[in-house]
C-alpha positions in Angstrom: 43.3 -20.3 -16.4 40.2 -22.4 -16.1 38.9 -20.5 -12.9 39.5 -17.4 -14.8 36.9 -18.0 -17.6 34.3 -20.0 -15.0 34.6 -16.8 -13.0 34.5 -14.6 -16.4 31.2 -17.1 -17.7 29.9 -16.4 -13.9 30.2 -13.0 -14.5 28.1 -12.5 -17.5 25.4 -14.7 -16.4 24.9 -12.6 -13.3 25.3 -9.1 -14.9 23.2 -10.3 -17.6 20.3 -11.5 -14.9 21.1 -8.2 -13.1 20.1 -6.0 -15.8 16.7 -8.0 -16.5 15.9 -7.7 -13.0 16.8 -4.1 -13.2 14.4 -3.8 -16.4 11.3 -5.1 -14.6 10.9 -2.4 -12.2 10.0 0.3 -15.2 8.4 -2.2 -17.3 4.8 -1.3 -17.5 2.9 -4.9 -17.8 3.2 -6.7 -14.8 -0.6 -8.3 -15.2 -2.8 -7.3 -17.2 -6.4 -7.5 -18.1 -8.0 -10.9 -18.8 -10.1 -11.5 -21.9 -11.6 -14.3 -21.1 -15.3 -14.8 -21.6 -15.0 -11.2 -23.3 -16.6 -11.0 -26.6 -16.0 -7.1 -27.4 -13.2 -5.7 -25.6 -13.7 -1.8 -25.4 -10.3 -1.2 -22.8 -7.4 -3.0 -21.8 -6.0 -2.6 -18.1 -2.8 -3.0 -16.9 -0.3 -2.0 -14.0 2.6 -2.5 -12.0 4.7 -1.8 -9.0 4.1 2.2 -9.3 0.6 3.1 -11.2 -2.2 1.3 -12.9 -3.1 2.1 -16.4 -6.3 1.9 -18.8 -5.7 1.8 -22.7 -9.1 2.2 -25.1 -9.9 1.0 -28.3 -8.2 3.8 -30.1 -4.6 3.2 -28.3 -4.6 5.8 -25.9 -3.6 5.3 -22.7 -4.3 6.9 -19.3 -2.3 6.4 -16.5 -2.9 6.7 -12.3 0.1 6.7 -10.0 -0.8 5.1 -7.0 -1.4 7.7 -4.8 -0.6 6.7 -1.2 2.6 4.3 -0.2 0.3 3.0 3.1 -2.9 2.5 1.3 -2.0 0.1 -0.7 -1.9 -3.6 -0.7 0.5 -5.1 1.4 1.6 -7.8 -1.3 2.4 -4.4 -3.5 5.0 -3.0 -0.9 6.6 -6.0 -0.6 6.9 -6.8 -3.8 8.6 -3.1 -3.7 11.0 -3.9 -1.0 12.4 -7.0 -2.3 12.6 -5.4 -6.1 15.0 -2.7 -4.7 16.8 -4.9 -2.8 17.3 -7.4 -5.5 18.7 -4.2 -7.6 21.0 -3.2 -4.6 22.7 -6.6 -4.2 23.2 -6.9 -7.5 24.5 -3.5 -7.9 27.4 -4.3 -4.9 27.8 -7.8 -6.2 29.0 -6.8 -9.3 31.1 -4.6 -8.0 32.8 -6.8 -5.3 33.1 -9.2 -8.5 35.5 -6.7 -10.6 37.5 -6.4 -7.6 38.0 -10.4 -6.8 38.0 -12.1 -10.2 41.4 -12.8 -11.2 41.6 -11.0 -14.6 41.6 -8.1 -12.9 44.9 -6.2 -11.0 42.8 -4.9 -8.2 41.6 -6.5 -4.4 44.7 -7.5 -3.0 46.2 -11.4 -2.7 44.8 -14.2 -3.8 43.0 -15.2 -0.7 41.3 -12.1 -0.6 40.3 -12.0 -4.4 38.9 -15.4 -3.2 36.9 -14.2 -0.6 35.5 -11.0 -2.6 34.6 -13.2 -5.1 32.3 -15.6 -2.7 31.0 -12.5 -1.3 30.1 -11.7 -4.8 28.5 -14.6 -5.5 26.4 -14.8 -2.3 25.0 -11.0 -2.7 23.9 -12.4 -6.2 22.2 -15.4 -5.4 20.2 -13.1 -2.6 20.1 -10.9 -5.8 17.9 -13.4 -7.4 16.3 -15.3 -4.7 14.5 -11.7 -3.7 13.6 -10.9 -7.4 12.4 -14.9 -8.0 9.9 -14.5 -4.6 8.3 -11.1 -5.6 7.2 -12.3 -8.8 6.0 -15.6 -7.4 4.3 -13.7 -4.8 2.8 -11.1 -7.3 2.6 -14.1 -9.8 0.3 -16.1 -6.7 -1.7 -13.2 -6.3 -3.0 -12.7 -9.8 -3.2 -16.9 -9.9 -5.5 -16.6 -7.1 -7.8 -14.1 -7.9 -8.4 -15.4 -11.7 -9.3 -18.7 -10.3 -11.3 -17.8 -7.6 -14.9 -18.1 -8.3 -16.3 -15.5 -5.6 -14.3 -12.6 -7.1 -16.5 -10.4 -9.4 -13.9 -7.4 -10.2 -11.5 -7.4 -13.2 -9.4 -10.8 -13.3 -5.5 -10.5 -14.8 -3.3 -12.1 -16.4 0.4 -12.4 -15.8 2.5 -10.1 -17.6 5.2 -10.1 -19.6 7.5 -8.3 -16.5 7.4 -11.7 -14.5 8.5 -13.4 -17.0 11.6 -11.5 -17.7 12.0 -11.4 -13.7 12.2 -14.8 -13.5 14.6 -15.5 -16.5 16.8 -12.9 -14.9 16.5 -14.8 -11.2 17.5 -18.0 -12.6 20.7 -16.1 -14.2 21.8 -14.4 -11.0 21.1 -17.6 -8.9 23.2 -19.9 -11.7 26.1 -17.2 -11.6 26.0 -16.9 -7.8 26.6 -20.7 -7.5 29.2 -20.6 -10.3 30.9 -18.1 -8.1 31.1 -19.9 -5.4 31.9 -22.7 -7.0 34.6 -21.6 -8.9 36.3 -20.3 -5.1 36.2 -23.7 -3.8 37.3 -25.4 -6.9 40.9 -23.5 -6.3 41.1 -23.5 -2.5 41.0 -27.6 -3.3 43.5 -27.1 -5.8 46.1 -25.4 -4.0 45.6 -27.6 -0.7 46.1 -30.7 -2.6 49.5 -28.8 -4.0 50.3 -27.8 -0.8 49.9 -30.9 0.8 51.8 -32.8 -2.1 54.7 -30.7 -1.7 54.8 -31.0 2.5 54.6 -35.1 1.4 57.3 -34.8 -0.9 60.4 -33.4 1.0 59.9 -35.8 4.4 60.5 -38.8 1.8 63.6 -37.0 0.0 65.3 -36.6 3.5 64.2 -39.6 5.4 66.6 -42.4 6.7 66.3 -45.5 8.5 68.4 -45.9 11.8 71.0 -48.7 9.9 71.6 -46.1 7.2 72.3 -43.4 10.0 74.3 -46.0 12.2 76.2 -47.3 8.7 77.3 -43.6 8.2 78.4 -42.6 11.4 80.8 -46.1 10.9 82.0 -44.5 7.6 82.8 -41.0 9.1 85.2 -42.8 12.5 86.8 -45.1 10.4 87.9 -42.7 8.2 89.1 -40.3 10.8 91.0 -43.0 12.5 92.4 -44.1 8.9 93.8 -40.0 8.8 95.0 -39.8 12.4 97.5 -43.4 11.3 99.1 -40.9 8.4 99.0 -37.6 8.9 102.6 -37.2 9.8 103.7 -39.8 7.0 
């Protein structure tokens, strides 16, 4: 009962991180343009993974796809990869965990519930660790550029898209372990059983050799004590 609801608690922890991981690909503010220094700001810029935007004084915005995969940055396609992968593991982890948690009536024996289950909790903690490095490597980059006093173009600021995609790292990665853990935690639990019981009948039938000897005294006499008067 207790690795059911660690494995149920794992469970929402990683869906919930899943689905803010999934959220930061569409969200629209990944950095956006630094005021600092700025006494009359006429525009606000901002972007993402997919286009880069401009928004005026009146609240309109206008928008710019990027318009080449190879021309851009190579932090950018990166940062691309590892977001779709992080959504992809977490999209087969959470399936592999309906099949192995133990409130459910699907995936087979216990041992293999087990071992769906770890599987589950590995493909989210890769889940997390890709989302956690793209936004500390997008995260670095607009660090970097803000600090660095030889860059003249518009400085950033980090958006609010990183910070969701951390929060949502740290819950995959938490569930993950949790997973795992949970796994272990009954293996352990049903070795130590196992071995209590294989300790437990050895003892029950044991002997010494006197007891042995004592009985085998028991079993002639009395056949010698029938063979005297069996035709009395």
């Amino acid at each position: 009962m207790t690795n059911m609801v660690t494995e149920i608690i794992a469970f929402l922890l990683t869906i919930s991180g899943w689905v803010l991981i999934s959220s930061t690909l569409p969200t629209d503010y990944w950095k956006v343009s630094s005021v600092d220094g700025t006494v009359i700001t006429t525009a606000t810029f901002w972007s993402n993974l997919w286009k880069t935007c401009v928004t005026d004084s009146t609240g309109v915005s206008n928008c710019k796809d990027f318009p080449s995969m190879l021309a851009l940055d190579a932090y950018i396609q990166v940062c691309r990869g590892l977001m779709i992968s992080a959504v992809c593991l977490g999209f087969f982890g959470a399936i592999l965990a309906l099949v192995g948690m133990k409130c459910t009536k699907i995936g087979g024996s216990e041992t293999t519930k087990a071992r769906i289950t770890c599987l589950s909790g590995l493909h989210f903690i890769l889940s997390g660790v890709c989302s956690l490095t793209t936004c500390s490597l997008y995260a670095h980059r607009i660090t970097s550029e803000f600090f660095d006093p030889l860059f003249v173009a518009q400085k950033f600021e980090l958006g609010a898209a990183l910070f969701i995609g951390w929060a949502g790292s740290v819950l995959c990665i938490l569930g993950g372990f949790i997973f795992c853990f949970s796994v272990s935690e009954g293996f352990r639990m049903r070795e130590y059983s196992y071995n209590g019981a294989t300790s437990f009948l050895p003892t029950q039938n044991k002997k010494s050799p006197d007891g042995l000897h004592k009985d085998a005294v028991d079993q002639s006499s009395s056949a010698r004590h029938f063979g005297r008067n069996a035709y009395v």
